[in-house]
C-alpha positions as CSV (number, residue, x, y, z in Angstrom):
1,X,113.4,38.2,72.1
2,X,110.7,38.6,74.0
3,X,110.5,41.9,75.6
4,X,107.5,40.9,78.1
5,X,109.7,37.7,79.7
6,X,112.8,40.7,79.6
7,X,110.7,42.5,81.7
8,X,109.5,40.4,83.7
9,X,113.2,38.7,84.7
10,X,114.6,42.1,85.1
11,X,111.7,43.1,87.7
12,X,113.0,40.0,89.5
13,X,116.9,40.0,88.9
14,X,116.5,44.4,90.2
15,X,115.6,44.1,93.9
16,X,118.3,41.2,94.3
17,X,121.3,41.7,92.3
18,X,123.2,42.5,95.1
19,X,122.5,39.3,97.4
20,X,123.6,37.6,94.2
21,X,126.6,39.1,93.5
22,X,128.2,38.8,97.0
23,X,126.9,35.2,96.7
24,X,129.0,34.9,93.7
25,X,131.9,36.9,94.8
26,X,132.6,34.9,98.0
27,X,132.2,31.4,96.1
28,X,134.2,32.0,93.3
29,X,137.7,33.5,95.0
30,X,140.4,32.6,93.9
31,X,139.4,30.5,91.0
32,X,137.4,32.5,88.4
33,X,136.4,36.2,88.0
34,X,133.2,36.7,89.8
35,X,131.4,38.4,87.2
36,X,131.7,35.4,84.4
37,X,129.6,33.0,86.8
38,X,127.3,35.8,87.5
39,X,127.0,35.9,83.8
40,X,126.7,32.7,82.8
41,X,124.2,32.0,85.7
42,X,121.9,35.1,84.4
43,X,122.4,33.4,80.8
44,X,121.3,30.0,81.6
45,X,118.3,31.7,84.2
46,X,117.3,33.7,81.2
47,X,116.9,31.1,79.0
48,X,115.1,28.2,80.9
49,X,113.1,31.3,83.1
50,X,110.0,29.5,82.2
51,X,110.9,26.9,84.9
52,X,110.8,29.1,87.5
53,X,107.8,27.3,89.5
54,X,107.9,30.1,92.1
55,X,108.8,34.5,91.7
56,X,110.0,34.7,95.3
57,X,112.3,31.9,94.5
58,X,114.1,33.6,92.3
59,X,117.2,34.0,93.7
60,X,117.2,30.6,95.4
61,X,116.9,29.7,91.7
62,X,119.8,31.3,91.0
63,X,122.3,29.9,93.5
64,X,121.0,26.4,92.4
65,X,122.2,27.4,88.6
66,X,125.4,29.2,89.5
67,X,126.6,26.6,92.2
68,X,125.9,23.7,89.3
69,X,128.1,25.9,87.5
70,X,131.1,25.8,89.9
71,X,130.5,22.7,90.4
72,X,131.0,21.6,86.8
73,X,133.9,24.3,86.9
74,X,136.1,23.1,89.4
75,X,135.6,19.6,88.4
76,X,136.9,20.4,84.8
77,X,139.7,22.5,86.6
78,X,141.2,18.8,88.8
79,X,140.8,17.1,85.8
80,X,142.9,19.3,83.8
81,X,145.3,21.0,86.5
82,X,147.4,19.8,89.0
83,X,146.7,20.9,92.6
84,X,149.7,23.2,92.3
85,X,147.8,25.1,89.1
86,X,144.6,25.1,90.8
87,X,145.7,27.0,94.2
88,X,146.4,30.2,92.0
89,X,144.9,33.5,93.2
90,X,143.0,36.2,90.9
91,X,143.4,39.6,92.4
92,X,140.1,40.9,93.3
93,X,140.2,44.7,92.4
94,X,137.9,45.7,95.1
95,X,140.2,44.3,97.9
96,X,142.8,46.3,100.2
97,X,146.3,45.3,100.0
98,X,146.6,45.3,104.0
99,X,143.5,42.9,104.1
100,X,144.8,40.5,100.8
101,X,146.7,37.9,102.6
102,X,143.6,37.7,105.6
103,X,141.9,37.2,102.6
104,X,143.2,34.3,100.8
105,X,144.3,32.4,104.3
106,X,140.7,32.3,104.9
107,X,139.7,31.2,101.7
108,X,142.0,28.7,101.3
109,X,140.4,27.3,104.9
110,X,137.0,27.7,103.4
111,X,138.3,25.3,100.8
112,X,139.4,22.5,103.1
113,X,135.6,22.4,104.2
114,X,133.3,20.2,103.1
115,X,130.5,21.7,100.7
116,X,127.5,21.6,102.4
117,X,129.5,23.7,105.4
118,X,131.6,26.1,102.9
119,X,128.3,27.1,101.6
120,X,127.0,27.6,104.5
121,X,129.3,29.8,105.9
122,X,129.7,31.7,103.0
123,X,126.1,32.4,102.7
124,X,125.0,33.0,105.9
125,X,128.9,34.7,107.2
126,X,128.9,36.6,104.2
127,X,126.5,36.9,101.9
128,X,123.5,37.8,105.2
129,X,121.4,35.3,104.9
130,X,119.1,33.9,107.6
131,X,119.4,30.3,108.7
132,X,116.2,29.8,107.5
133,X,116.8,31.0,104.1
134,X,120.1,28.6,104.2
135,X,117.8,25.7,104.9
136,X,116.0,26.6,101.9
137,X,118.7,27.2,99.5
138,X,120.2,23.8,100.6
139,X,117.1,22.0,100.9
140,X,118.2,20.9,104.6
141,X,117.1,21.4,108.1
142,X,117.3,24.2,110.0
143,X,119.2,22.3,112.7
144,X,121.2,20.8,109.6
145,X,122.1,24.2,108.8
146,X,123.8,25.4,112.5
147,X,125.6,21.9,112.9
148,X,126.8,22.6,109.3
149,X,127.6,26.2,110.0
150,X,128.8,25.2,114.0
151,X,131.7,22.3,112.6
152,X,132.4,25.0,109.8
153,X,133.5,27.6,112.1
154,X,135.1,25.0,113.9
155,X,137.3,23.2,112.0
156,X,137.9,27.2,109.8
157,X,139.4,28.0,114.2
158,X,141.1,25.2,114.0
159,X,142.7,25.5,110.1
160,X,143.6,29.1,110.6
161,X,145.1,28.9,114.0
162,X,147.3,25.5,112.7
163,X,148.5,27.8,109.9
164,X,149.5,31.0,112.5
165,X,150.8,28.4,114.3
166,X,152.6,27.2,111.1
167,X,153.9,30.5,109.9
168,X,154.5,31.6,113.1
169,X,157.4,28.5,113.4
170,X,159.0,29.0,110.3
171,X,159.5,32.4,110.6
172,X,161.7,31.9,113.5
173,X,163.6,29.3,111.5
174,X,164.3,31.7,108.9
C-alpha cells in the first residue's frame, strides 16, 4: 500500500468526515446501516483516489461515489423485494424513542420525493450545506437548487399533514 497516497487521503477524508457522515446517515434511513455506505464509499474513493481532478472537491467526490452506490442499492432491493419488504425500518441507535416515529414519518415523506429534491433537502435541511455547494454537488443551478428545495418542502407540508390528517381519522374510528 502506498503509505504517501494513505496520507494524503486521510489529510483530506480528517477535516470532513463529519459532513460525510450526516450525509450518509440522512440518505440511507431506513434501508441500510449508515456506516456500510460510508465504507464502501471510502473503499471505492481509496482505490480510484487518483481521479480526484480537484483536493477541495473531495467530499463532493464523495457524495458522487456513495449516492451511485444507493443508487445501485435500492435498485437491486425493487428488483428483489416487494414494496412491502422494502418499507422496513433499521433502528438507528443514536435516535430517541420519543423522536422515532417523527423520524420515520418524515422519512418515509422524503421518499415520496423525487431525487433531485430528496437530495436536496437532505443536504442542505440536514446535512448544512449552502445552496451554492448544493448546486455544485448536483451539477445544477442555483435557482435549480431553491425551486428543487421550495416544491420539496412543499409537497414534504403537504405529505406529512395528509398523513396527520390520515391518522388523525382512523384513530377516531378505532
Amino acid at each position: 500500500m502506498d503509505k504517501r497516497k494513505q496520507k494524503e487521503f486521510l489529510q483530506l477524508y480528517e477535516p470532513v468526515h463529519e459532513r460525510f457522515e450526516r450525509f450518509c446517515r440522512a440518505r440511507v434511513y431506513g434501508t441500510m446501516d449508515f456506516r456500510d455506505l460510508m465504507n464502501e464509499t471510502l473503499l471505492i474513493a481509496f482505490e480510484k483516489f487518483e481521479r480526484l481532478r480537484s483536493k477541495e472537491a473531495f467530499l463532493y467526490y464523495l457524495f458522487g461515489i456513495s449516492v451511485r452506490l444507493l443508487r445501485n442499492y435500492h435498485q437491486r432491493i425493487k428488483e428483489r423485494l416487494s414494496m412491502a419488504d422494502h418499507d422496513r425500518h433499521i433502528e438507528d441507535p443514536w435516535s430517541h424513542p420519543q423522536e422515532e416515529a417523527d423520524v420515520v414519518f418524515l422519512h418515509r415523506a422524503l421518499s415520496m420525493l423525487p431525487e433531485e429534491q430528496k437530495e436536496a433537502i437532505i443536504l442542505f435541511e440536514l446535512s448544512g450545506f449552502s445552496i451554492k455547494e448544493i448546486a455544485e454537488i448536483q451539477t445544477a443551478g442555483e435557482s435549480a437548487v431553491k425551486q428543487r428545495l421550495k416544491r420539496g418542502r412543499e409537497k414534504l407540508t403537504e405529505i406529512l399533514t395528509f398523513d396527520a390528517t390520515t391518522l388523525t381519522k382512523e384513530r377516531t374510528h378505532e
